[in-house]
C-alpha positions, 0 to 999 in steps of 0.5 A: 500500500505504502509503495502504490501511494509513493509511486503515484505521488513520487512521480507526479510531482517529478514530472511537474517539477521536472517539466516545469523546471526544463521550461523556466531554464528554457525561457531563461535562456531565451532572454539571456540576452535581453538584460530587462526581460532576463532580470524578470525571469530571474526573479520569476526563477527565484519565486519558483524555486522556492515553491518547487523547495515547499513541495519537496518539503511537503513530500518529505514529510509525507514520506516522513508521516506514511513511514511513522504511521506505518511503524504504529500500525505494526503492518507487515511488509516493506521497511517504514525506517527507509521511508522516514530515513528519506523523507528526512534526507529529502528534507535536510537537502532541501534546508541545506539548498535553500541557506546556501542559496537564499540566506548566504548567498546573497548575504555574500553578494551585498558584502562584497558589493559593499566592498567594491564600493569601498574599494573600487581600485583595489579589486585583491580588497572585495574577497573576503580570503584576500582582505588580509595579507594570510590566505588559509587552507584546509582540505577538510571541503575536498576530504569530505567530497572525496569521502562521500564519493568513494562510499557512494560508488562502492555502496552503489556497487554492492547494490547493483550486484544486490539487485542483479545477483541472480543474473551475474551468478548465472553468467558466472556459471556461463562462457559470459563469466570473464566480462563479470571478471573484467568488470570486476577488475576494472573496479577495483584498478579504480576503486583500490588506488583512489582508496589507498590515495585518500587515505594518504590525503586524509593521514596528512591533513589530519597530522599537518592539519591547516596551511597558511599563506602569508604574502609579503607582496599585497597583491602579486603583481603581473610584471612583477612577482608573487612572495610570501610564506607558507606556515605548517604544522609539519613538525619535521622538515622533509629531507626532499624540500618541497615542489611550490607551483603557480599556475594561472588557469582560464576557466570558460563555460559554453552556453547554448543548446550543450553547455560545456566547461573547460579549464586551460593552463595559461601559466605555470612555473614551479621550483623545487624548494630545497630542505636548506632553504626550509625554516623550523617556526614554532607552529612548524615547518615555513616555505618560503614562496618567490615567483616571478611573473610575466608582464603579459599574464592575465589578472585574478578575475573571478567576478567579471563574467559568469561564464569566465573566471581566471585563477590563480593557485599557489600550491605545495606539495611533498610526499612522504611514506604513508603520508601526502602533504598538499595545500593550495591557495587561490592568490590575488594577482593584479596590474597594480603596485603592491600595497605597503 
Protein backbone atom coordinates (compact mmCIF):
# COMPACT_ATOMS: atom_id res chain seq x y z
CA UNK A 1 0.00 0.00 0.00
CA UNK A 2 2.85 2.26 1.14
CA UNK A 3 4.75 1.71 -2.35
CA UNK A 4 1.35 2.10 -4.56
CA UNK A 5 0.97 5.78 -2.65
CA UNK A 6 4.84 6.64 -3.10
CA UNK A 7 4.77 5.59 -6.98
CA UNK A 8 1.91 7.75 -7.73
CA UNK A 9 2.77 10.72 -5.58
CA UNK A 10 6.61 10.45 -6.17
CA UNK A 11 6.10 10.50 -9.75
CA UNK A 12 3.54 13.02 -10.43
CA UNK A 13 5.50 15.51 -8.51
CA UNK A 14 8.72 14.59 -10.59
CA UNK A 15 7.22 15.31 -13.73
CA UNK A 16 5.72 18.61 -12.72
CA UNK A 17 8.74 19.55 -11.33
CA UNK A 18 10.74 18.31 -13.85
CA UNK A 19 8.57 19.75 -16.95
CA UNK A 20 8.19 22.95 -15.35
CA UNK A 21 11.82 23.41 -14.39
CA UNK A 22 13.14 22.43 -18.07
CA UNK A 23 10.59 25.40 -19.16
CA UNK A 24 11.87 28.18 -16.74
CA UNK A 25 15.72 27.19 -17.87
CA UNK A 26 14.22 27.39 -21.40
CA UNK A 27 12.70 30.54 -21.23
CA UNK A 28 15.68 31.80 -19.00
CA UNK A 29 17.74 31.21 -22.00
CA UNK A 30 15.60 32.54 -24.45
CA UNK A 31 16.29 36.04 -22.75
CA UNK A 32 19.66 35.86 -21.59
CA UNK A 33 20.39 38.48 -23.84
CA UNK A 34 17.51 40.65 -23.31
CA UNK A 35 19.11 42.47 -19.87
CA UNK A 36 15.48 43.73 -18.70
CA UNK A 37 13.04 40.57 -19.51
CA UNK A 38 16.35 38.22 -18.27
CA UNK A 39 16.25 40.19 -14.81
CA UNK A 40 12.21 39.37 -14.58
CA UNK A 41 12.96 35.89 -15.30
CA UNK A 42 15.31 35.68 -12.77
CA UNK A 43 13.03 36.98 -10.31
CA UNK A 44 10.23 34.55 -11.58
CA UNK A 45 13.00 31.90 -11.10
CA UNK A 46 13.83 32.77 -7.93
CA UNK A 47 9.77 32.50 -6.51
CA UNK A 48 9.67 29.04 -8.13
CA UNK A 49 12.44 27.68 -6.56
CA UNK A 50 11.09 28.32 -3.62
CA UNK A 51 7.69 26.78 -4.38
CA UNK A 52 9.46 23.73 -6.01
CA UNK A 53 11.77 23.74 -2.31
CA UNK A 54 7.96 23.95 -0.49
CA UNK A 55 6.54 20.98 -2.27
CA UNK A 56 9.74 18.83 -1.56
CA UNK A 57 9.24 19.70 1.89
CA UNK A 58 5.81 18.55 1.71
CA UNK A 59 6.68 15.42 0.11
CA UNK A 60 9.43 14.73 2.59
CA UNK A 61 7.05 14.96 5.38
CA UNK A 62 4.63 12.92 3.83
CA UNK A 63 7.10 10.42 3.31
CA UNK A 64 8.13 11.08 7.00
CA UNK A 65 4.21 10.78 8.15
CA UNK A 66 3.34 7.38 5.87
CA UNK A 67 6.83 5.56 7.44
CA UNK A 68 5.65 6.62 11.29
CA UNK A 69 2.11 5.62 10.52
CA UNK A 70 3.11 2.52 9.27
CA UNK A 71 5.55 1.67 12.40
CA UNK A 72 2.43 2.39 14.90
CA UNK A 73 0.14 0.38 12.89
CA UNK A 74 2.51 -2.59 13.05
CA UNK A 75 1.87 -3.82 9.16
CA UNK A 76 3.98 -6.31 7.79
CA UNK A 77 5.69 -5.74 4.53
CA UNK A 78 8.04 -3.01 3.25
CA UNK A 79 10.75 -1.22 5.85
CA UNK A 80 8.94 2.17 7.03
CA UNK A 81 12.57 3.23 8.55
CA UNK A 82 13.67 3.65 4.76
CA UNK A 83 10.87 6.00 4.11
CA UNK A 84 11.30 8.05 7.28
CA UNK A 85 15.25 7.80 6.82
CA UNK A 86 14.23 9.57 3.06
CA UNK A 87 11.66 11.81 3.88
CA UNK A 88 14.13 13.21 6.48
CA UNK A 89 17.16 13.29 3.92
CA UNK A 90 14.92 14.85 1.17
CA UNK A 91 14.07 17.44 3.93
CA UNK A 92 17.61 18.24 5.15
CA UNK A 93 18.79 18.84 1.44
CA UNK A 94 16.11 20.85 0.61
CA UNK A 95 17.26 23.18 4.16
CA UNK A 96 20.66 22.99 3.01
CA UNK A 97 19.74 24.45 -0.53
CA UNK A 98 17.82 26.85 0.50
CA UNK A 99 20.55 28.69 3.22
CA UNK A 100 23.07 28.11 0.73
CA UNK A 101 21.19 29.69 -1.62
CA UNK A 102 18.50 32.49 -0.08
CA UNK A 103 20.44 33.20 3.12
CA UNK A 104 24.39 33.07 2.29
CA UNK A 105 24.37 33.89 -0.86
CA UNK A 106 23.07 36.95 -1.01
CA UNK A 107 24.35 37.57 2.32
CA UNK A 108 27.88 37.46 0.11
CA UNK A 109 26.56 39.25 -2.59
CA UNK A 110 25.77 42.74 -0.63
CA UNK A 111 29.09 42.28 1.46
CA UNK A 112 31.01 42.11 -1.30
CA UNK A 113 29.27 44.97 -3.37
CA UNK A 114 29.98 46.62 -0.48
CA UNK A 115 33.36 46.36 -0.60
CA UNK A 116 33.72 47.32 -4.41
CA UNK A 117 32.26 50.19 -3.32
CA UNK A 118 34.60 50.97 -0.71
CA UNK A 119 37.27 49.74 -2.65
CA UNK A 120 36.84 50.24 -6.19
CA UNK A 121 40.52 50.29 -7.47
CA UNK A 122 41.57 47.73 -5.38
CA UNK A 123 39.61 44.70 -6.56
CA UNK A 124 42.72 41.77 -4.21
CA UNK A 125 40.15 44.18 -1.14
CA UNK A 126 36.42 42.83 -2.35
CA UNK A 127 37.28 38.84 -1.47
CA UNK A 128 36.96 38.01 1.98
CA UNK A 129 40.47 35.15 1.55
CA UNK A 130 42.37 38.31 0.43
CA UNK A 131 41.04 41.08 2.95
CA UNK A 132 44.11 40.47 4.96
CA UNK A 133 47.64 39.51 3.73
CA UNK A 134 47.30 35.48 5.30
CA UNK A 135 45.06 33.09 2.87
CA UNK A 136 44.19 29.92 4.96
CA UNK A 137 43.88 26.39 3.58
CA UNK A 138 42.18 23.28 4.89
CA UNK A 139 41.48 20.40 2.72
CA UNK A 140 38.58 19.31 5.28
CA UNK A 141 35.87 20.54 1.80
CA UNK A 142 37.81 18.16 -0.66
CA UNK A 143 38.29 15.21 2.08
CA UNK A 144 34.55 15.12 2.64
CA UNK A 145 33.76 15.03 -1.08
CA UNK A 146 36.07 12.53 -1.94
CA UNK A 147 34.96 10.52 1.13
CA UNK A 148 31.16 10.86 0.33
CA UNK A 149 32.23 9.88 -3.42
CA UNK A 150 34.32 6.50 -2.70
CA UNK A 151 31.09 5.36 -0.18
CA UNK A 152 28.59 6.15 -2.58
CA UNK A 153 30.18 4.03 -5.82
CA UNK A 154 31.05 1.49 -3.54
CA UNK A 155 27.69 1.17 -1.76
CA UNK A 156 26.34 1.65 -5.11
CA UNK A 157 28.22 -1.14 -6.49
CA UNK A 158 27.07 -3.82 -3.99
CA UNK A 159 23.53 -2.89 -4.73
CA UNK A 160 23.94 -3.42 -8.21
CA UNK A 161 25.34 -6.98 -7.57
CA UNK A 162 22.18 -6.96 -4.91
CA UNK A 163 19.83 -6.11 -7.41
CA UNK A 164 21.08 -8.42 -10.05
CA UNK A 165 22.85 -11.39 -8.29
CA UNK A 166 20.85 -13.63 -9.90
CA UNK A 167 21.67 -12.57 -13.44
CA UNK A 168 25.70 -12.44 -12.66
CA UNK A 169 25.73 -15.61 -10.87
CA UNK A 170 24.14 -17.01 -13.70
CA UNK A 171 26.93 -15.63 -16.34
CA UNK A 172 29.32 -16.59 -13.73
CA UNK A 173 28.40 -20.23 -14.44
CA UNK A 174 28.44 -19.28 -18.39
CA UNK A 175 31.26 -18.71 -21.26
CA UNK A 176 29.82 -14.91 -20.23
CA UNK A 177 31.93 -15.22 -16.69
CA UNK A 178 35.10 -13.26 -17.88
CA UNK A 179 33.04 -9.84 -18.88
CA UNK A 180 31.84 -10.13 -14.97
CA UNK A 181 35.93 -10.56 -14.21
CA UNK A 182 36.84 -7.91 -16.31
CA UNK A 183 34.13 -5.53 -14.98
CA UNK A 184 35.05 -6.59 -11.50
CA UNK A 185 38.86 -5.80 -12.10
CA UNK A 186 38.49 -2.86 -13.61
CA UNK A 187 36.59 -1.57 -10.49
CA UNK A 188 38.69 -2.18 -8.22
CA UNK A 189 42.05 -0.87 -10.75
CA UNK A 190 39.50 2.33 -9.75
CA UNK A 191 38.49 1.94 -6.64
CA UNK A 192 41.73 0.40 -4.84
CA UNK A 193 44.25 3.33 -5.79
CA UNK A 194 41.84 6.23 -5.04
CA UNK A 195 41.29 4.04 -1.85
CA UNK A 196 44.81 3.98 -0.95
CA UNK A 197 45.06 7.64 -2.07
CA UNK A 198 42.59 9.26 0.26
CA UNK A 199 43.63 7.64 2.95
CA UNK A 200 47.04 9.05 2.49
CA UNK A 201 45.43 12.78 1.95
CA UNK A 202 43.30 12.03 4.77
CA UNK A 203 46.60 10.92 7.26
CA UNK A 204 48.39 14.10 6.37
CA UNK A 205 45.59 16.52 6.84
CA UNK A 206 44.84 15.19 9.96
CA UNK A 207 48.55 15.09 11.04
CA UNK A 208 49.59 18.92 9.11
CA UNK A 209 46.06 19.86 9.53
CA UNK A 210 45.62 23.82 8.06
CA UNK A 211 48.26 25.91 5.93
CA UNK A 212 48.57 29.48 5.97
CA UNK A 213 49.96 31.97 3.10
CA UNK A 214 51.10 34.95 4.30
CA UNK A 215 52.01 37.05 1.21
CA UNK A 216 54.89 39.89 1.61
CA UNK A 217 53.94 41.26 -1.96
CA UNK A 218 49.66 42.58 -1.18
CA UNK A 219 48.89 41.91 -4.02
CA UNK A 220 51.25 39.65 -6.70
CA UNK A 221 51.82 41.72 -9.48
CA UNK A 222 51.63 40.97 -13.11
CA UNK A 223 55.35 42.26 -14.23
CA UNK A 224 56.48 41.69 -11.08
CA UNK A 225 56.35 38.94 -8.71
CA UNK A 226 54.14 36.90 -6.05
CA UNK A 227 56.02 36.48 -2.47
CA UNK A 228 55.34 35.42 0.92
CA UNK A 229 55.41 32.34 3.12
CA UNK A 230 53.69 29.32 3.63
CA UNK A 231 53.02 28.13 7.63
CA UNK A 232 52.69 24.43 8.60
CA UNK A 233 52.10 22.49 11.04
CA UNK A 234 54.71 19.72 9.70
CA UNK A 235 56.87 19.34 12.86
CA UNK A 236 59.93 17.84 10.97
CA UNK A 237 61.38 19.44 7.62
CA UNK A 238 61.23 16.63 4.89
CA UNK A 239 64.68 15.56 3.54
CA UNK A 240 63.28 16.13 -0.21
CA UNK A 241 62.02 20.05 0.30
CA UNK A 242 59.05 20.67 -1.27
CA UNK A 243 57.58 21.16 -5.06
CA UNK A 244 55.75 25.01 -4.80
CA UNK A 245 53.74 25.92 -8.08
CA UNK A 246 51.97 28.63 -9.53
CA UNK A 247 49.80 28.33 -12.48
CA UNK A 248 47.36 30.89 -13.88
CA UNK A 249 44.13 28.94 -15.15
CA UNK A 250 41.42 30.20 -17.52
CA UNK A 251 38.03 28.52 -16.83
CA UNK A 252 35.48 29.10 -19.60
CA UNK A 253 31.96 27.98 -19.75
CA UNK A 254 29.98 27.45 -23.14
CA UNK A 255 26.03 28.40 -23.19
CA UNK A 256 23.72 27.40 -25.61
CA UNK A 257 21.90 24.04 -26.94
CA UNK A 258 25.18 21.83 -24.98
CA UNK A 259 26.64 23.52 -22.03
CA UNK A 260 30.13 22.58 -21.55
CA UNK A 261 33.23 23.83 -19.08
CA UNK A 262 36.95 23.54 -19.99
CA UNK A 263 39.72 24.79 -17.95
CA UNK A 264 43.49 25.57 -19.58
CA UNK A 265 46.72 26.46 -18.07
CA UNK A 266 47.94 29.68 -19.16
CA UNK A 267 50.83 29.99 -16.94
CA UNK A 268 52.76 27.89 -14.83
CA UNK A 269 56.19 27.87 -13.14
CA UNK A 270 57.42 25.53 -10.48
CA UNK A 271 60.59 25.43 -8.34
CA UNK A 272 61.86 22.82 -6.18
CA UNK A 273 62.34 24.40 -2.60
CA UNK A 274 65.34 22.67 -1.03
CA UNK A 275 65.41 21.09 2.77
CA UNK A 276 68.49 24.20 3.12
CA UNK A 277 66.42 26.67 2.23
CA UNK A 278 63.06 25.40 4.68
CA UNK A 279 62.81 27.04 8.48
CA UNK A 280 61.52 25.46 11.74
CA UNK A 281 58.94 28.04 13.49
CA UNK A 282 57.25 27.49 16.34
CA UNK A 283 53.94 26.43 14.72
CA UNK A 284 56.27 24.01 12.14
CA UNK A 285 57.79 23.97 9.13
CA UNK A 286 57.72 27.67 6.84
CA UNK A 287 58.14 27.62 2.91
CA UNK A 288 59.37 30.42 1.57
CA UNK A 289 57.28 31.40 -1.84
CA UNK A 290 59.21 33.52 -4.77
CA UNK A 291 57.79 33.53 -8.34
CA UNK A 292 58.16 35.88 -10.98
CA UNK A 293 55.52 36.79 -13.21
CA UNK A 294 55.33 37.69 -16.52
CA UNK A 295 54.30 41.29 -17.88
CA UNK A 296 51.58 39.78 -20.11
CA UNK A 297 49.51 37.48 -17.67
CA UNK A 298 46.20 37.85 -17.12
CA UNK A 299 44.95 39.05 -13.95
CA UNK A 300 42.56 37.34 -10.87
CA UNK A 301 39.11 37.54 -12.34
CA UNK A 302 36.58 35.53 -10.54
CA UNK A 303 33.68 38.17 -10.89
CA UNK A 304 33.68 39.77 -14.34
CA UNK A 305 31.60 37.45 -16.09
CA UNK A 306 29.53 34.03 -15.37
CA UNK A 307 30.96 32.10 -17.87
CA UNK A 308 34.94 33.35 -17.44
CA UNK A 309 36.78 33.23 -14.48
CA UNK A 310 40.60 33.46 -14.21
CA UNK A 311 42.72 31.79 -11.22
CA UNK A 312 45.34 31.89 -9.67
CA UNK A 313 46.59 28.81 -7.37
CA UNK A 314 49.60 28.61 -5.25
CA UNK A 315 50.19 25.03 -4.28
CA UNK A 316 52.57 22.83 -2.43
CA UNK A 317 53.26 19.52 -2.08
CA UNK A 318 55.87 16.96 -0.55
CA UNK A 319 55.10 13.24 -0.32
CA UNK A 320 56.49 11.28 2.29
CA UNK A 321 55.85 7.35 3.34
CA UNK A 322 52.26 6.84 4.38
CA UNK A 323 51.59 10.19 4.19
CA UNK A 324 50.99 13.45 1.35
CA UNK A 325 51.16 16.96 2.42
CA UNK A 326 49.25 19.03 -0.07
CA UNK A 327 47.98 22.84 0.13
CA UNK A 328 46.51 25.08 -2.45
CA UNK A 329 45.80 28.87 -2.04
CA UNK A 330 43.87 30.67 -4.66
CA UNK A 331 46.06 34.34 -4.57
CA UNK A 332 45.37 37.73 -5.91
CA UNK A 333 47.22 38.79 -8.77
CA UNK A 334 46.70 42.26 -10.47
CA UNK A 335 48.10 45.03 -12.54
CA UNK A 336 48.68 47.11 -9.93
CA UNK A 337 51.76 48.12 -7.50
CA UNK A 338 51.91 46.27 -4.40
CA UNK A 339 50.29 47.66 -1.12
CA UNK A 340 52.76 48.61 1.60
Amino acid sequence: MIGDILAIYGSTVFFLLFGSTILFLTLLGVFRKREAQYRTFVRYFKVYSIIVLGVLVLFGGELISLGVTEVLSGEPGGNPWITIGGGLAIITIVGVAFYVFFIAGPRALRKFESRKKEHPNAPWMWVDEWLERRIVYSGTGNLVFVWFVIPVVIFGGGFVWYMNRAIILAKMQSSSRFEVIAFALLMLFILVPALLGAVSWTRGQLKYGKSIFELSTYPGIVGGELAGTIYTRMKEIPKDGFKVQLACELTERSSGRSSNTSTVFLWAAERKVLMQELKMGPEGVSIPVSFSIPPGAEESDLWMSHNRRIDWTLSAFSGRKGTQYLSQFNVPVFKAWPKA
